[in-house]
N, C-alpha and C positions, 0 to 999 in steps of 0.2 A: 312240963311238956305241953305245947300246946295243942289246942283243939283240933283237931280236922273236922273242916266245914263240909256236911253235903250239899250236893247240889239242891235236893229236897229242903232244907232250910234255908233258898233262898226264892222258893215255887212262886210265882207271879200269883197274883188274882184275877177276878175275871175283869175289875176293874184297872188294874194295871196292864191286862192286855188289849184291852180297848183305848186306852190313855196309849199305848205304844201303836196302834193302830194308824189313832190320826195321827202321834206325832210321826210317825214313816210317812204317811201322806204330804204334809208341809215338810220335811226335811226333801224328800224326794223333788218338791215341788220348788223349790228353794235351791237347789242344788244343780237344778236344770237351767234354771234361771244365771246365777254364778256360772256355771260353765260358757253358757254363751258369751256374759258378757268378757271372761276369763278368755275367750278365743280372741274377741275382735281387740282386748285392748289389758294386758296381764296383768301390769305394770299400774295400771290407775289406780289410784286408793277409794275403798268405800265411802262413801257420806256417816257423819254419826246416826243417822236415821236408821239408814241399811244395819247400820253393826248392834243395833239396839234390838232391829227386830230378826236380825240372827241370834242375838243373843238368846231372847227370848225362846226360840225353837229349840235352841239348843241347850238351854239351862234345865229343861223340861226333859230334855233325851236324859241328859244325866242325872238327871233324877230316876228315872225309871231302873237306867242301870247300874243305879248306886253299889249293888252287891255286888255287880258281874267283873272279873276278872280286866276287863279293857277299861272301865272307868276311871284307871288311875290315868290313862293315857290322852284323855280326854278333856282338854281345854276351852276355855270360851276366849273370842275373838277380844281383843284389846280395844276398850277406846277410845282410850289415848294415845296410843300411837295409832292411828288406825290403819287394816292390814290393807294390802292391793288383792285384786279379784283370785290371782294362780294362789295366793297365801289363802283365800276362805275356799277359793275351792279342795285344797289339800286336807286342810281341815274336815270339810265337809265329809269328804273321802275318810275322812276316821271312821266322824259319827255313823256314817251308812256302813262299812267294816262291822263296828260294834253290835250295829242295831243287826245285820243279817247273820251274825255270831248269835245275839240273844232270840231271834227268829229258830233259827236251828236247833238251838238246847230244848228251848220250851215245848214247838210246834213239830209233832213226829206223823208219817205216816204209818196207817194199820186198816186195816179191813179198806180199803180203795180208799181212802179217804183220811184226812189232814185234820189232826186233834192237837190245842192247845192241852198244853198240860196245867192246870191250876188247883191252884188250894182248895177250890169247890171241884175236881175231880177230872177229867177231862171233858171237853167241850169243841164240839162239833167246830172245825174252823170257819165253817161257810155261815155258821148263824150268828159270826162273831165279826166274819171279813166280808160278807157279801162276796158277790163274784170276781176276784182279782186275779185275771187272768198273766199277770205278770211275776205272780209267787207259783212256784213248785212245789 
């Protein structure tokens, strides 16, 4: 029979919530970027430069959420064929999916205020996020 995992045996650190920190910041930042260009022109294929340093961002997301449930779903950009702008942005749309799923699990609110939950215990989110007025 097998194991049942708890969610407790898969508790971030404080340093894996920092490392998911920035990488939201460059996915998010990255992603805006892709959209735009994804509006004016869908159809055009990335440069291998670009899919290199998506790749990059994104090799790094999936690392964080190696344990979490959505990282099977979660692939890196090709490149050798390499994708058109609407193909990275769908994608992208996963990683940001995953990353606000692993947002949700870890980061709860209690007493007015937003605590990362980690293996050192919970932690204040604003000593961890600074002030980001675009998380809930």
């Amino acid at each position: 029979m097998a194991k049942k995992i708890k969610t407790a045996d898969f508790q971030p650190s404080k340093a894996d919530v920092m490392k998911f920190i920035m990488m939201y910041d460059f996915l998010e930042s990255a992603y805006v970027e892709m959209k735009d260009f994804s509006k004016k022109s869908p159809d055009t294929t990335l440069n291998e430069r670009k899919v290199k340093s998506l790749n990059r961002i994104l090799n790094d997301i999936k690392n964080i959420l190696v344990n979490e449930p959505t990282s099977s779903y979660l692939d890196l950009l090709d490149e050798e064929m390499l994708p058109s702008n609407s193909d990275v942005v769908l994608m992208m749309s996963q990683y940001r999916s995953a990353m606000e799923n692993y947002r949700k699990k870890y980061r709860t609110y209690q007493n007015y205020s937003y605590y990362w939950n980690t293996t050192e215990g919970d932690i204040k989110a604003i000593e961890l996020e600074g002030d980001r007025p675009q998380w809930k």
